[in-house]
N, C-alpha and C positions, 0 to 999 in steps of 0.2 A: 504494500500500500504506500502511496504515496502523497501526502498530506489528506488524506485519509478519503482518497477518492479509490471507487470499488472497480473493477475491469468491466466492461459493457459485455454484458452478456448477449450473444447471438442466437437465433434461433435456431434448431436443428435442421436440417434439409427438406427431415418429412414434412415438417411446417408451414416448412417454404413453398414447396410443392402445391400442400394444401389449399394454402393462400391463392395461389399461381391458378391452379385448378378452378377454385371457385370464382374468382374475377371474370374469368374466361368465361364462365356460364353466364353472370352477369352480362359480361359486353354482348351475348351474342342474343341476349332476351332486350337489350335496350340500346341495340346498334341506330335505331332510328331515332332516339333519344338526343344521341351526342352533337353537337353543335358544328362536326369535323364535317357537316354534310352542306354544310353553308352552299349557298352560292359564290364564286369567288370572283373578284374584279381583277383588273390587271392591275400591274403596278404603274404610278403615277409617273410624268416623265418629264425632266428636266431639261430644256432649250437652250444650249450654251454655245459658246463659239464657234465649238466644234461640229458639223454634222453629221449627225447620228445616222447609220447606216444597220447593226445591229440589233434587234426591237425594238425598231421603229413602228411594227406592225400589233396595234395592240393583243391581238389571238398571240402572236409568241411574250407577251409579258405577262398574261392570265397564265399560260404554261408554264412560265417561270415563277411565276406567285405562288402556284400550288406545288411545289419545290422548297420554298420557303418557311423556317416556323413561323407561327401565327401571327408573333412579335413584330416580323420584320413584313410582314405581305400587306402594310399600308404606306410602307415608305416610298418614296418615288425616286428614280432612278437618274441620275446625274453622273455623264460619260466624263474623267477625269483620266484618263489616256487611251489614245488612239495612235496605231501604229503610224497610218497616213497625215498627222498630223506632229506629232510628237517622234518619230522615227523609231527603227526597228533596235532601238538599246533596255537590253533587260532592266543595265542600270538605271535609263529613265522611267521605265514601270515602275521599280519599285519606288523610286523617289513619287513621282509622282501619284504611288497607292499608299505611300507609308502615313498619311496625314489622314489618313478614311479611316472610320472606325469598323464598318462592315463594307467586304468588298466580293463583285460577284465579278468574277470575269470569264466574260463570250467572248468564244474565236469563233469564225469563217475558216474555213479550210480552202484552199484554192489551188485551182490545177493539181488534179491526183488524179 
């Protein structure tokens, strides 16, 4: 003991199991219950200097919203490097992502 705190007791496996088992019964008696059924919007989209060429089409930011936790799927999307704008250096990516707090990054693949 150490300043007279006791060790956390865990629970056994079968327990866990238990647990695990019965939730699963749960969710699947009140799967149209849950709120995960939402209808989803796309995400919102920011107009900058640069122009946007990668969802731009709102149907591919709905598909990237449902991608998203729930947290992040009202924020709106602001392009903060571009190869054709910014050039093809890793270094300038990172510089220019290091200042984002969450970052999504879409590539184009071209000529394969």
């Amino acid at each position: 003991k150490i300043l007279g705190f006791r060790r956390p007791v865990f629970p056994r496996r079968e327990v866990v199991s238990r647990i695990i088992s019965e939730n699963e019964v749960w969710a699947e008696n009140n799967l149209t219950n849950i709120s995960v059924h939402e209808e989803k919007k796309p995400l919102g989209l920011v107009e900058g200097d640069v122009p946007l060429k990668l969802a731009k089409d709102s149907f591919e930011r709905l598909c990237l919203a449902r991608w998203l936790p729930p947290a992040l799927q009202s924020t709106k999307l602001d392009l903060i490097y571009s190869t054709s704008h910014h050039g093809r250096s890793l270094e300038m990516f990172y510089r220019c992502c290091s200042s984002s707090r969450h970052t999504i990054t879409l590539m184009e693949v071209l000529g394969t």
